[in-house]
C-alpha positions, 0 to 999 in steps of 0.5 A, spaced: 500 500 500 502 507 497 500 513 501 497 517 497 500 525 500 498 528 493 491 528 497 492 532 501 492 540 501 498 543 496 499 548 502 501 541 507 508 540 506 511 533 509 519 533 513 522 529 509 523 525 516 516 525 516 516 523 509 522 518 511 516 514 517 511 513 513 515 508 508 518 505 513 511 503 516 509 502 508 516 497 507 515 494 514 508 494 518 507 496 524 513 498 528 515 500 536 518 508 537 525 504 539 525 500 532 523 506 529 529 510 532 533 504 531 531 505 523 530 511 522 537 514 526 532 520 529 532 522 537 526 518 539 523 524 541 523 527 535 520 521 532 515 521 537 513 528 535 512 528 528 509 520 528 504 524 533 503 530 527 502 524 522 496 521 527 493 528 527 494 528 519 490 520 519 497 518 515 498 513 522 495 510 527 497 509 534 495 501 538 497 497 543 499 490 545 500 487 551 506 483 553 507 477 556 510 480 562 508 485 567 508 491 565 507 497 560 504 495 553 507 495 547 505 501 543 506 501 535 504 506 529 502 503 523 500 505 516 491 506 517 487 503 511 485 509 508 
């Protein structure tokens, strides 16, 4: 699945870290901060802030699985189906 960005407004201009997290969501499905980190060589904040502006563009979603062990859930951004 490709993301379409031509879709959006001419005026709504993507990073090209931005541009750079959603084809690495495309090429590998869902995927943790740290693994997404660990790819893209960004600091995790960084990463964190601009997957949260894709959130808000409805590019990814945010979802949670649990662990096996105690705990927090493993969060994971993903492509949406769009």
């Amino acid at each position: 699945m490709m993301v379409d960005l031509s879709k959006f407004e001419d005026g709504m201009i993507f990073s090209p870290l931005q541009k750079e997290l959603i084809e690495v969501l495309e090429k590998n499905g869902p995927m943790t901060r740290a693994e997404l980190v660990k790819r893209v060589r960004s600091p995790r904040t960084t990463i964190y802030d601009n997957l949260m502006r894709l959130n808000n563009y409805n590019l990814i979603k945010k979802f949670s699985r649990p662990t096996n062990s105690r705990g927090r859930p493993l969060v994971f951004f993903k492509l949406t189906e769009e």
